[in-house]
C-alpha positions, 0 to 999 in steps of 0.5 A: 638034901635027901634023894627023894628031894633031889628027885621031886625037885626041879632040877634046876633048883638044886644049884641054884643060888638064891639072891642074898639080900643084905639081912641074908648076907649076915645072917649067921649073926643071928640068934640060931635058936631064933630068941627074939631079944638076942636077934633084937640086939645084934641087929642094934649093935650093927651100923647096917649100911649095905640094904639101902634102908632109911636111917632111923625108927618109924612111929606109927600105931594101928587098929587091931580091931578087924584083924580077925577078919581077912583084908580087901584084896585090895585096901581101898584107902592105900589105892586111894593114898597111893592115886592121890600121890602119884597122880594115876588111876586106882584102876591103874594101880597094884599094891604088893608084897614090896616090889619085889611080888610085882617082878614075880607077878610080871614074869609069871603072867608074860613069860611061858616056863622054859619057853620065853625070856627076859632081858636085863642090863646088867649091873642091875638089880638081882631079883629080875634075873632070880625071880626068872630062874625061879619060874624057868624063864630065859635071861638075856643080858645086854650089860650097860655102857660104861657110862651106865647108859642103856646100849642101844645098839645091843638092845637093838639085836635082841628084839623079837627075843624077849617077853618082858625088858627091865629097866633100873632107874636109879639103878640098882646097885650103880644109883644113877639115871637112865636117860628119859629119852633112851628109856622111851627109845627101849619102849618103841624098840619093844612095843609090838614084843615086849613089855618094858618095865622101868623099876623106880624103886628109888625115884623120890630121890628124882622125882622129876624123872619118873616115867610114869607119864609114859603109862599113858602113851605106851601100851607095853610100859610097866612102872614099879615102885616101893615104901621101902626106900624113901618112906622108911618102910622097908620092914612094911614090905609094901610096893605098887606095880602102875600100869594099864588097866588092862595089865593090872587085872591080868596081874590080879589074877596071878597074885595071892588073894590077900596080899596086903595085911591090914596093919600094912594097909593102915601104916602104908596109907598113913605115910602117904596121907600125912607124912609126905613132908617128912618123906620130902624131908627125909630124902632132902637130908638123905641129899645132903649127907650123900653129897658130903661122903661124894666128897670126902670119898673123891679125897681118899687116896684108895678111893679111884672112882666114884659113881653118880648117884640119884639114890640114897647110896653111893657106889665107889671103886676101890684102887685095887682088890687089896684095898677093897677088901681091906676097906670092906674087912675093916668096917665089917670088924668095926660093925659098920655094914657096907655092901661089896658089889666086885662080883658085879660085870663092870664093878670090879673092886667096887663097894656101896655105902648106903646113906644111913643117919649123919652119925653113922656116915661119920662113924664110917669116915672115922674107922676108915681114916 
């Protein structure tokens, strides 16, 4: 970096280091001279089961009719897609760039650059602790229980310290429920200083156990949710934030001006119009192969712990680091693409496979035996 960059930059930028998504990971695989069909066939040659993604290809078709023109700030018929599904209020709803803009849009709009923090749990998601650093916002972690379990007795202390509070449920990259009831006893410990958000980005594989019934009593919940996972859209990069509707148009002074493109709008409202059976079906078959590798991991000798999974993954613990990373080596030598998450606190020599097609987990199981 020039001197000039290293003058003008944030300071705390320089070092810092981004979050490395699955694609990221494996990037040097790509083309370096960006020529589309080489990257088209690396990235079909590779069994990718390290991003969570849904196995398979969409089909879908859009009108190109008004792509000169700029789209609604906010498509009435993906609001109305996305009300009919969920049960609240378009007033209540926000679409964005995956949920991933609605974590940013919630910092930026609740938390003062280097004057308030944020609270995780860590093993949790790595963008709420990167989207902080990124707007200069203080992280406190108050890590999970053993059991994965929110401590509420550290959450007690740390009252009064934080602005905004993210909660993972599933979680990410464990895959388990938090408790309905400590969920709702972390928004009454918060509800006069923080805003508590509960990131769903996995929920229609539980969809008993959303919270999204807690919008209507507490003021200071925020629910988040994605196309990504279940609807096979992780491409489309499509998510809603749900909340109140006073939260929602504070969000919408702070996002962009257009921040869904019409063919997203077009395909996201067509998946939640007439294609929630295959989604249903989708996470039913997801279940069932999930349940399957559960199994046949809890039988291998290297395998010591396997944890509870309500997502469409499943992390494992490897008996040692030798055999994490003999595991992990292995698959990455057969292109089969798993993710290791040993650097996590709590996971050490653990790894995550997400659920990919009945083919590719078999794939998987005959390379490692």
């Amino acid at each position: 970096m020039s001197d000039l960059i290293n003058k003008l930059a944030r300071e705390e930028l320089i070092n810092m280091v981004p979050y490395q998504s699955a694609r990221r990971l494996f990037s040097h695989d790509n083309s370096a001279s960006g020529d589309a069909e080489q990257t088209n066939s690396t990235l079909k040659r590779k069994v990718w089961l390290n991003a969570n993604e849904a196995p398979g290809k969409g089909e879908y078709q859009v009108d190109s009719v008004n792509i000169n023109r700029y789209p609604d700030f906010q498509p009435a018929n993906l609001l109305n897609a996305y009300s009919n599904y969920s049960g609240l209020e378009r007033t209540q709803i926000l679409a964005t760039r995956g949920a991933d803009e609605g974590i940013e849009l919630i910092i930026r709009s609740f938390c003062r650059a280097y004057q308030d923090s944020i609270l995780i749990c860590p093993p949790t998601y790595g963008m709420y602790a990167i989207s902080a650093e990124n707007h200069g916002a203080g992280i406190i972690k108050v890590p999970l229980t053993h059991n994965t379990q929110l401590d509420m007795e550290g959450l007690k202390q740390q009252v009064g310290k934080a602005k905004v509070v993210f909660l993972c449920s599933p979680g990410n990259p464990t895959g388990n429920l938090l408790a309905k009831k400590d969920i709702v006893a972390a928004i009454e410990l918060f509800k006069n200083s923080a805003i508590v958000v509960v990131d769903e980005a996995y929920i229609e594989f539980s969809p008993t156990e959303t919270s999204t019934d807690l919008l209507a009593k507490y003021d200071n919940v925020i629910v988040l949710r994605t196309l990504s996972k279940a609807f096979a859209l992780a491409g489309l990069r499509c998510g809603f934030t749900l909340a109140s509707e006073e939260i929602i148009t504070l969000l919408s002074k702070v996002i962009a001006p257009y921040p869904i493109s019409a063919p997203v709008a077009e395909i996201a409202s067509t998946a939640l119009n007439a294609d929630l059976i295959k989604m249903t079906q989708r996470v039913k078959n997801c279940n069932t192969i999930k349940a399957k590798l559960v199994i046949w991991l809890n039988q291998q000798n290297w395998c010591s712990e396997v944890f509870s999974s309500d997502a469409n993954f499943v992390l494992f613990r490897c008996s040692n680091n030798n055999e994490k990373t003999r595991i992990f080596d292995l698959l990455v030598e057969k292109n089969i693409l798993i993710r290791d998450q040993s650097k996590q606190i709590q996971l050490e020599n653990c790894l995550r496979i997400s659920i990919g097609s009945e083919q590719e987990i078999t794939q998987l199981k005959e390379v490692l035996s």
